[in-house]
C-alpha positions in Angstrom: 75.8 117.8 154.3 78.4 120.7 154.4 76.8 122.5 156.5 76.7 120.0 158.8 79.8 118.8 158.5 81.2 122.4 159.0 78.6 122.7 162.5 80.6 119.6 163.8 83.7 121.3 163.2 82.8 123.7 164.7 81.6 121.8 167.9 84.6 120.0 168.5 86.7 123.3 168.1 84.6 124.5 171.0 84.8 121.8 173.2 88.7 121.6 172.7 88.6 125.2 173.6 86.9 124.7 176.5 88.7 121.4 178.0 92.1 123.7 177.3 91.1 126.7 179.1 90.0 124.3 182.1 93.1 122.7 182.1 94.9 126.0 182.4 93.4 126.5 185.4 95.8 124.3 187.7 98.9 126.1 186.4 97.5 129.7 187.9 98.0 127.9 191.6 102.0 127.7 191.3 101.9 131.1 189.7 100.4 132.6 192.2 101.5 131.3 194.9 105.2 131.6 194.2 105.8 135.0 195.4 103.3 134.8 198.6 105.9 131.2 199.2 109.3 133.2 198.7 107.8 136.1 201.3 106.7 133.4 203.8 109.7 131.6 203.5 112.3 134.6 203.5 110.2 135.9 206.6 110.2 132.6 208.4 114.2 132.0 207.7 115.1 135.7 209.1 112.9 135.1 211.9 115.0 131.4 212.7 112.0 129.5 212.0 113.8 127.0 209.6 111.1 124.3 209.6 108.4 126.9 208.6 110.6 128.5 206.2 111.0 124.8 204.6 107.2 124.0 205.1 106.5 127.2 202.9 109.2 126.3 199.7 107.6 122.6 200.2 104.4 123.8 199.3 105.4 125.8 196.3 107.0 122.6 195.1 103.7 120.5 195.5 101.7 123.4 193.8 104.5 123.2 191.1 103.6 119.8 190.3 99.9 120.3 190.0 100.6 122.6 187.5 102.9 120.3 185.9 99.8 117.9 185.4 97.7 120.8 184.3 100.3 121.2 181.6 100.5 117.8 180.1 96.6 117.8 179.8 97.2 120.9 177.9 99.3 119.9 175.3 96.9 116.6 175.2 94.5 119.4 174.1 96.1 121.1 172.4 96.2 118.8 168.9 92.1 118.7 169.3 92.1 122.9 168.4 95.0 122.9 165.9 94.4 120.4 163.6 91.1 121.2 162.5 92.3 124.8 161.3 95.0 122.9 159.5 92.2 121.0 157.8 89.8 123.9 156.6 93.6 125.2 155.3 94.0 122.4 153.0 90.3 122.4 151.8 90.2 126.0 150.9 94.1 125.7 149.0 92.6 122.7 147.3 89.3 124.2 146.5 91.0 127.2 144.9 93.7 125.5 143.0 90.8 123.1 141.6 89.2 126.4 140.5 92.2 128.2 139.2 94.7 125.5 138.2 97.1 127.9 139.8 100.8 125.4 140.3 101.7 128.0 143.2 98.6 125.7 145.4 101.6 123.0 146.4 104.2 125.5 147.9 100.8 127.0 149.5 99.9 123.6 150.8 103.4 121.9 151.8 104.3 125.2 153.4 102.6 128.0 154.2 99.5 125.7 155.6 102.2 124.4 157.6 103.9 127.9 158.8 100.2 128.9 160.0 99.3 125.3 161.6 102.1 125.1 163.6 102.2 129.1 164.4 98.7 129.0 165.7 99.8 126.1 168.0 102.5 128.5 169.0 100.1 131.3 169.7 97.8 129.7 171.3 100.3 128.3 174.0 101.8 131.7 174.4 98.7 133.6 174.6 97.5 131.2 177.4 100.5 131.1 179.0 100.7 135.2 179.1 96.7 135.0 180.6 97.8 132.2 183.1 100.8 134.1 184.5 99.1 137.7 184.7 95.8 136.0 186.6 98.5 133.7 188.8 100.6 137.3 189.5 97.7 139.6 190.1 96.0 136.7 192.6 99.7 136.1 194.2 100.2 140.3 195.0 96.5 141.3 195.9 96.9 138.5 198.6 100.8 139.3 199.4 100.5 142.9 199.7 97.8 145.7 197.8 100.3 147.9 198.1 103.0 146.7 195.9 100.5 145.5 193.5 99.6 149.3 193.3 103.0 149.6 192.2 103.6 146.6 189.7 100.9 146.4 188.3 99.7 149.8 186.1 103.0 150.4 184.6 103.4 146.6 183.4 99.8 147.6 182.2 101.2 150.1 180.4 104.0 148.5 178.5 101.6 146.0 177.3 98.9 148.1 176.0 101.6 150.6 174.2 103.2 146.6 172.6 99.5 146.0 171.2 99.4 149.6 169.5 102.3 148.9 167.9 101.1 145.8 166.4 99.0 147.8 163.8 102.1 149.8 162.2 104.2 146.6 162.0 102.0 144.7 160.2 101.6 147.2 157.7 105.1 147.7 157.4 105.8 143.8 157.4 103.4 143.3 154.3 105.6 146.3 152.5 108.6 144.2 153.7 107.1 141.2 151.8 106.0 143.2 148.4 109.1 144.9 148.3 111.3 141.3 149.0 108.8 139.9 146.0 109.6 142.8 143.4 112.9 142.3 144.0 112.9 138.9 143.8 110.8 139.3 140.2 113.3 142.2 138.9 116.3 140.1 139.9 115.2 136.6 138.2 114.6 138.6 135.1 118.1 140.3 135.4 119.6 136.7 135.9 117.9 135.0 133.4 119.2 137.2 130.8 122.9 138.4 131.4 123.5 136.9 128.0 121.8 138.8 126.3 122.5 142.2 128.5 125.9 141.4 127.8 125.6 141.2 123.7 123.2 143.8 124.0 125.5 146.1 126.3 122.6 147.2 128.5 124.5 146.5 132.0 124.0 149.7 133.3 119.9 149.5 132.5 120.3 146.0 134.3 121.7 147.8 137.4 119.1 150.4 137.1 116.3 147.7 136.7 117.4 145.9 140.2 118.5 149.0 142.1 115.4 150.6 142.2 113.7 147.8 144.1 117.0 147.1 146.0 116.5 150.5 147.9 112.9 150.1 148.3 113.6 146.3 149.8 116.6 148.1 152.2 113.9 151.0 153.3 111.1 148.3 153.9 113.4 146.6 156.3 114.7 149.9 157.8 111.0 151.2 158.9 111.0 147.5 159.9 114.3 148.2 162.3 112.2 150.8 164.3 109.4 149.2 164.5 111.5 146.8 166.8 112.8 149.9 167.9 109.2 150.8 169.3 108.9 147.2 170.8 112.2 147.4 172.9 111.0 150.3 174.6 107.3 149.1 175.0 109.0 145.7 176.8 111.3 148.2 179.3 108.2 150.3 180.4 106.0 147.0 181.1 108.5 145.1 182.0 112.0 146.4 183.6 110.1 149.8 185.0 108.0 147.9 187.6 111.3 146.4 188.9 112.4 149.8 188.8 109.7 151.6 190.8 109.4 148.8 193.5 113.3 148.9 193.9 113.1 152.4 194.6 110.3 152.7 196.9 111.8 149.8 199.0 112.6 151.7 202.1 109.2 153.8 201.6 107.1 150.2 201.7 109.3 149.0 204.4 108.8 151.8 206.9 104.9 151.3 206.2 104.9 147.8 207.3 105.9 145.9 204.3 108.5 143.1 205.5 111.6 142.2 203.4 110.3 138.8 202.6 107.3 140.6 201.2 109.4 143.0 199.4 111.7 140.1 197.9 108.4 138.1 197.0 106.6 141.9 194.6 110.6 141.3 193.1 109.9 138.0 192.5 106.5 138.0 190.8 107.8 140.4 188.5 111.3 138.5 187.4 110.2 135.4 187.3 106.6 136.1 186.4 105.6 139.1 184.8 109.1 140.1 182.7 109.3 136.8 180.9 105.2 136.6 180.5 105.6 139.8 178.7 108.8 139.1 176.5 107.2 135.8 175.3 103.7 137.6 174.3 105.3 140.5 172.6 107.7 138.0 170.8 105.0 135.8 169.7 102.6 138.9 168.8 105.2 140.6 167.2 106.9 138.0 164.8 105.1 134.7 164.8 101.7 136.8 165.0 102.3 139.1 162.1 103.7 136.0 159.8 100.8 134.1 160.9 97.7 136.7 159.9 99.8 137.7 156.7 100.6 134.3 155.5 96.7 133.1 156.9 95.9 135.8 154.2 97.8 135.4 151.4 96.3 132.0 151.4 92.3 133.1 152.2 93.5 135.6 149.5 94.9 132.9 146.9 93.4 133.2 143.6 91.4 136.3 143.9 92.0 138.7 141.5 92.7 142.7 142.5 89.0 143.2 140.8 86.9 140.6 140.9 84.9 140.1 137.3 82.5 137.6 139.0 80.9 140.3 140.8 77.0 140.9 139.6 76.5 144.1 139.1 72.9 145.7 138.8 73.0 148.6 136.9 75.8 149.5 133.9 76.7 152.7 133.6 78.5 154.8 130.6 80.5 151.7 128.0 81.2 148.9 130.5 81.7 146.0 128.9 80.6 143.1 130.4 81.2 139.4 129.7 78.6 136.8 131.3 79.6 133.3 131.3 80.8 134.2 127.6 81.5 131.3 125.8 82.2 130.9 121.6 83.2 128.0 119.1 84.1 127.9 115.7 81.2 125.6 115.1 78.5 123.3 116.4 80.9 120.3 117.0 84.4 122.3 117.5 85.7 123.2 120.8 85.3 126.4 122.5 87.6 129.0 122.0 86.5 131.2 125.0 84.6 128.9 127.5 82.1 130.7 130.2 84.4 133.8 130.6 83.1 136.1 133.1 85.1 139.0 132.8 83.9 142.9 133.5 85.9 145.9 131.7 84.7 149.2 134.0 84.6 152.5 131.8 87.7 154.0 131.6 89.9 151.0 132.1 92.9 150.0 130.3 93.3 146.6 130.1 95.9 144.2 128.4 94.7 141.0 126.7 97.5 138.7 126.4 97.9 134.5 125.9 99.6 132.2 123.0 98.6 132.6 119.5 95.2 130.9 118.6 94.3 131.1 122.7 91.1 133.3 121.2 92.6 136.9 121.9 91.1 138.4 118.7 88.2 136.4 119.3 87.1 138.2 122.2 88.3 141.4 120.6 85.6 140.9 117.6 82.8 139.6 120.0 83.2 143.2 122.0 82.8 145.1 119.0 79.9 143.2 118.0 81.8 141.4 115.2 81.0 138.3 116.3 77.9 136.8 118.1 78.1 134.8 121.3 77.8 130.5 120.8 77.0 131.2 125.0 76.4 133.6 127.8 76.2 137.3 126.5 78.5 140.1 125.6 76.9 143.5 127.2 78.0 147.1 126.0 77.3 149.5 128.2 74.5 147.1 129.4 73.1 145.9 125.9 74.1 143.4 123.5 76.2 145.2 120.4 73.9 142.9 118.4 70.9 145.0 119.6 72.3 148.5 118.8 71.8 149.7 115.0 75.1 150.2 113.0 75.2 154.2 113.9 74.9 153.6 117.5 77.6 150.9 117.8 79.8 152.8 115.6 79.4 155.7 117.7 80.7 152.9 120.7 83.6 151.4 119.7 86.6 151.6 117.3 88.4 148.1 116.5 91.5 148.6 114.8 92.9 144.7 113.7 96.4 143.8 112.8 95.8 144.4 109.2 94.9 148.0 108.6 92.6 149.5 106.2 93.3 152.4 104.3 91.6 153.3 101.3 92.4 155.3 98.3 91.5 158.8 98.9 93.4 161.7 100.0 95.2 161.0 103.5 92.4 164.0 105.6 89.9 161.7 104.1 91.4 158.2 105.5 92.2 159.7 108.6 88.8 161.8 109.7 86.7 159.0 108.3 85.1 158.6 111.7 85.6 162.0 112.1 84.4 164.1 109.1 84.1 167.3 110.8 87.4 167.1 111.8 89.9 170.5 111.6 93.3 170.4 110.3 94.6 171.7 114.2 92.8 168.8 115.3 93.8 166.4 112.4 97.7 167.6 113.0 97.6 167.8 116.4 96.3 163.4 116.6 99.2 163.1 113.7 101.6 164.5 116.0 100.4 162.2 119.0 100.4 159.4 117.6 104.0 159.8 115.8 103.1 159.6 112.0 104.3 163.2 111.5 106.8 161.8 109.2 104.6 159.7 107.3 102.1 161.8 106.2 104.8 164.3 105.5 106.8 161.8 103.0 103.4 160.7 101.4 102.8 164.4 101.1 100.5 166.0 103.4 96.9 166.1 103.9 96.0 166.7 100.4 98.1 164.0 99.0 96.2 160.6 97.6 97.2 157.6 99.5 97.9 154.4 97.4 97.6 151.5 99.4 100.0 149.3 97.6 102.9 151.6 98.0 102.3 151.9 101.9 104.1 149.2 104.2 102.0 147.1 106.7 103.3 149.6 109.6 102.7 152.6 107.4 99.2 151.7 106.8 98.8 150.6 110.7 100.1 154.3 111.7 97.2 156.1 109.4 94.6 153.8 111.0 95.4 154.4 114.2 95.2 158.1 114.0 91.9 157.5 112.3 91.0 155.6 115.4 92.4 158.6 117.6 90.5 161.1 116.1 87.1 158.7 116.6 84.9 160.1 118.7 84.4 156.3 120.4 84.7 155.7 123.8 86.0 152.7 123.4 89.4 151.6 121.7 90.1 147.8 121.0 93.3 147.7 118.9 94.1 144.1 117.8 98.1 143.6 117.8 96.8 147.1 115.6 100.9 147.8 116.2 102.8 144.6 115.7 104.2 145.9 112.5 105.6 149.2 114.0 109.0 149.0 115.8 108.7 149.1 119.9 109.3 153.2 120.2 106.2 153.6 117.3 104.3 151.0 119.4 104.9 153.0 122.8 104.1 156.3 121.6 100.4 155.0 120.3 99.7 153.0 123.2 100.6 155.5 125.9 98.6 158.2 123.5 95.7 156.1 123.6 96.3 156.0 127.2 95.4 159.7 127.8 92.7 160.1 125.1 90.7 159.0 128.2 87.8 156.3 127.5 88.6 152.7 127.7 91.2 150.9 126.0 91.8 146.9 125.1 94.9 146.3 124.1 95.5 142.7 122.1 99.1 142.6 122.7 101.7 141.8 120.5 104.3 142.4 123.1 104.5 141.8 126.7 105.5 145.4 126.9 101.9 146.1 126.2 100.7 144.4 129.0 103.2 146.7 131.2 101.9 149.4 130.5 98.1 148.2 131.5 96.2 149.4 134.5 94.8 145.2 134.1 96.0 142.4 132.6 94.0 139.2 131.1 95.9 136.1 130.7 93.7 133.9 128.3 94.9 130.2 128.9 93.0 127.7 127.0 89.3 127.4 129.0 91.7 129.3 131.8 91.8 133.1 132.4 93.3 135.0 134.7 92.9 138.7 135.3 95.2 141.0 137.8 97.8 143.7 137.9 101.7 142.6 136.6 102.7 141.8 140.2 99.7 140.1 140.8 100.0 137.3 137.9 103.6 137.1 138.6 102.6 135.3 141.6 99.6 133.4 140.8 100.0 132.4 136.7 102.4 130.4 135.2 102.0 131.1 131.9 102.0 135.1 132.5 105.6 134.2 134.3 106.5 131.8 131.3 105.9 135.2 128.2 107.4 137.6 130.9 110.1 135.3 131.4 112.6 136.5 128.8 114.9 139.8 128.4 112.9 140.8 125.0 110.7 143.0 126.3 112.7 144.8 128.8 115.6 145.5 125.9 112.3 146.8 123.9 111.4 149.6 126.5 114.9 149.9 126.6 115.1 150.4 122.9 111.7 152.6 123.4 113.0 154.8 125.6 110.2 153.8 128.1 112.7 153.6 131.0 115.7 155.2 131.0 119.0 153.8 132.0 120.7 155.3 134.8 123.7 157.4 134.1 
């Protein structure tokens, strides 16, 4: 039945094509014969043949009207082409948001389906208009005179061609315009939303820094814009004022080889009244409606699509990818899911972010990766096999899970920390204390050889030794449960970003939305929902990712951190 029903669409689209193109045909006549009318006319009035000269202007009114007629039939048409296209618009916004539950669907739907609707009724008329007016001017000189054509004709050419190339740059430089007004527009709300506390905090001038950086790149995205239209302006005088140009200047030449004044006056016309305006409209519409019409007809094609698509099959797993397939698990026969048909794919090397409410089933998904907990439904693959088919060596030999509550045991502090390690040297032992930032600890507890004694170590304390344990692991993959949300926000930086270049892959259950900031990928776990993207990415398609970035918390963290700097 869909199929069908799209195979009708698209046979009505055709036929309104076709009935609009015919009906463009009558409006060619008064373009083309407007010039060869003026020449007739201007000839017959300098001759004194009045009636004749009136006989010719008479006829370019009657041609006029035809093409009037032609027109109304046109817009008639027009309706038959557009609204369909407006139609398969709102199925596919609907579609998606049904799929995604993204809120962003309505602005999508109330107005950008109507930007591109009534744009592509725009284009259309102009682009048929241009086509009318250069078959109507090139019909209208061949028969005038060949020999001004010769001279109209290549350089408007020209100018029109050269306004096509430039189409490619602005578009790219368009979309940077639009990425560059949304980060701004992100950084600022953020600013806004929290000059209370960057007053009480006293963190104006990391406030100015935070928005300045993406006010310059804004001001340089619309500067390479400004030359762009630069580039356009000059495309629109070689097509458009340098025919007038050249047949102004070889006047006297075509007049003393036959050409008559009328004749002259009628090439002149053809390219005022004809050509100039033909090519000003089409470069206009190209240029600005065009661009805003294929990047907002893309944004919405593009709508819910995340920058790497985990529903992608993929036929052979390489290395420790870990793969989730329809991955589903409850608590229980009869309770309710806590991760429902999750199809998410973490490529080796990765570091994502996992982030979401408490209870959403963060640490869930954090224990079925490491094989802690079996699937309820679909599968969990590691490195293309289920961690409950590897034996305890091999899986150990995988993956390192560090929770939120850290185990240390008593023994001396080498001994906790090269437990997955036990060939470990003291260079390398010092050199993972160093890198992670427990240099302090271990020297206070009293060095490598000292006895740790659990009970006199705070929950950070004991989080810092496991996570140097976790370091030193020769696992290629790191999954540390809110395995920092005990240390203070500089501790927590320093371990991240050092797990960051141990190089493998690392999951991050995050504690803090500074976390997330400082993954490659983020995972929004919403209920049955999930989303997955980069940070600029979710800002724009999820709601909840908006709702835990939406506070100045985080940002006086990496403050606090020393992540960004404020400017001096």
């Amino acid at each position: 039945m869909k199929r069908e029903l799209g195979y009708g669409a698209r046979s009505l689209r055709k036929r309104a094509t076709v009935k609009l193109v015919a009906w463009s045909v009558p409006e060619i006549l008064p373009t083309a014969i407007y010039g060869v009318a003026v020449a007739r006319a201007t000839d017959s009035f300098l001759a004194g043949q009045v009636w004749q000269g009136i006989a010719w202007l008479g006829g370019l009114v009657a041609a006029a009207g035809l093409g009037a007629a032609g027109a109304r039939q046109v817009y008639t048409r027009l309706g038959d082409l557009v609204e369909p296209v407006r139609d398969d618009l709102v199925r596919r916004v609907v579609g998606s948001a049904l799929r995604s539950g993204d809120d962003s669907a309505v602005a999508r739907l109330n107005r950008q389906v109507e930007i591109v609707r009534d744009t592509f009724a725009g284009l259309v008329m102009v682009i048929r208009s241009f086509a009318v007016t250069l078959f109507g001017v090139l019909a209208g000189l061949l028969s005038l005179a060949p020999l001004v054509a010769a001279f109209v004709v290549p350089p408007f050419l020209v100018g029109f061609a050269l306004s096509l190339a430039v189409l490619g740059m602005a578009a790219d430089r368009v979309r940077a315009s639009l990425r560059a007004d949304e980060d701004l527009a992100a950084s600022a709300g953020m600013v806004f939303g929290g000059v209370r506390d960057i007053t009480a905090t006293g963190t104006e001038e990391y406030a100015e820094f935070l928005v300045g950086e993406p006010i310059e790149a804004h001001a340089s995205a619309e500067r390479a814009l400004a030359k762009v239209a630069a580039l356009r302006t000059l495309c629109f005088a070689v097509g458009g004022w340098l025919p007038l140009l050249i047949l102004l200047a070889a006047g006297p030449w075509l007049i003393g080889r036959g050409v008559s004044t009328g004749t002259l006056l009628g090439g002149l016309t053809y390219v005022l009244i004809g050509l100039q305006p033909a090519l000003g409209q089409v470069m206009a519409a190209l240029g600005d409606s065009g661009l805003r019409y294929v990047i907002t007809l893309g944004r919405i094609l593009d709508t819910g699509r995340p920058d790497d698509d985990p529903v992608r099959p993929i036929d052979v797993v390489q290395g420790y990818q870990v793969q989730a397939q329809r991955l589903t698990f409850a608590y229980g026969p009869a309770a309710e899911p806590v991760l429902d048909r999750l199809e998410l794919t973490i490529p080796e090397g990765d570091h994502l972010a996992v982030v979401g409410p408490s209870g959403i089933g963060k640490s869930t998904l954090a224990a079925l990766i490491c094989g802690m907990l079996t699937p309820t439904g679909g599968r969990l693959l590691l490195g293309g096999v289920p961690p409950s088919e590897l034996t305890t060596e091999r899986l150990a030999e995988t993956r390192v899970l560090i929770p939120q509550e850290a185990y240390v045991f008593s023994g001396t502090v080498e001994e906790n920390l090269s437990y997955l390690l036990p060939d470990a040297t003291t260079d390398e032992l010092s050199a993972a204390i160093d890198t992670i930032g427990a240099t302090a600890l271990v020297q206070r507890i009293g060095g490598l050889g000292a006895v740790v004694k659990p009970a006199d170590l705070s929950a950070g304390e004991r989080q810092l030794l496991a996570l140097v344990r976790a370091y030193l692991s020769p696992a290629p993959l790191v999954v540390l449960d809110e395995a920092t949300c005990f240390l203070d926000p500089e501790a927590e930086r320093q371990a991240e970003v050092a797990f960051a270049q141990r190089g493998g892959t690392l999951v991050v259950i995050a504690h803090r939305i500074s976390s997330a900031l400082r993954a490659r990928r983020i995972l929004v776990l919403d209920g049955n929902q999930a989303a997955l993207g980069t940070h600029q990415a979710l800002m724009r398609s999820s709601s909840l990712y908006r709702d835990l970035h939406g506070n100045w918390d985080p940002i006086v963290s990496q403050l606090q951190a020393g992540q960004i700097q404020p400017a001096s």
